[in-house]
N, C-alpha and C positions, 0 to 999 in steps of 0.2 A: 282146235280145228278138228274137223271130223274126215279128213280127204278130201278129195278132188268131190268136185260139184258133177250131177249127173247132167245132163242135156237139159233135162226137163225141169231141173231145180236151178239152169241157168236165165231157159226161156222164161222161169214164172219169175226170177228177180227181173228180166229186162224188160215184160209185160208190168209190172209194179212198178218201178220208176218211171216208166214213160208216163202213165197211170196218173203218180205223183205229181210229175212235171206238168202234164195237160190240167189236171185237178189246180191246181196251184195258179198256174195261168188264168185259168178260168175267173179262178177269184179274186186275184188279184187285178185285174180287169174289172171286173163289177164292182167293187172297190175304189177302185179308182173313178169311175164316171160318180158313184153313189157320195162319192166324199169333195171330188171338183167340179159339181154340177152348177152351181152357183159360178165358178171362174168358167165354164164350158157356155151355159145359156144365160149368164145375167148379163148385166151393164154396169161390169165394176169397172175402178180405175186400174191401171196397171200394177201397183204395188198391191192391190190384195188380192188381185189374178194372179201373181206369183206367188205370194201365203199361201191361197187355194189348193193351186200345185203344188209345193212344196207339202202339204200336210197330207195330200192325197199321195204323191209316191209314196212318204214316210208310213202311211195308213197302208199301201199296199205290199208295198215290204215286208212290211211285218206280218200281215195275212199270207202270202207267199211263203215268207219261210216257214211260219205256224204249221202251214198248209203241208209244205212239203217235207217236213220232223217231223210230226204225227201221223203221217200218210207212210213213211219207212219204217216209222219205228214200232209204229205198229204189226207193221209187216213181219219186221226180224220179230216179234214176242209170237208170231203165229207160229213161226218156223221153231222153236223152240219146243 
């Protein structure tokens, strides 16, 4: 640890994680319509409108957190 954080090196980590968070959201969002669009505008039965969904949170998840581990950890390798 190097002390206490100054103001400015507190406001640039909480500008960075909101950052992360909206970032993340973002894509995982696009993500999700890009991957359940078939269960959102087709004419499936109900068991593969639930597969659809089910792959598409699991597809956005995993973008989301990609998203937001490379969007922080990047950040702390700056700050070094």
């Amino acid at each position: 640890m190097t002390g206490p954080r100054t103001q400015e090196e507190r406001d640039a980590l909480t500008i960075e994680i909101v950052f992360a968070l909206v970032t993340a959201g973002l894509l995982a969002a696009v993500l999700y319509v890009a991957v359940a669009s078939p269960a959102l505008f087709g004419d499936l039965d109900r068991a593969h409108e639930h597969a659809w969904h089910v792959a598409a949170f699991a597809v956005a998840t995993t973008g989301f957190t990609a998203r937001l581990v490379r969007a922080l950890w990047l950040f702390s390798r700056q700050r070094r």
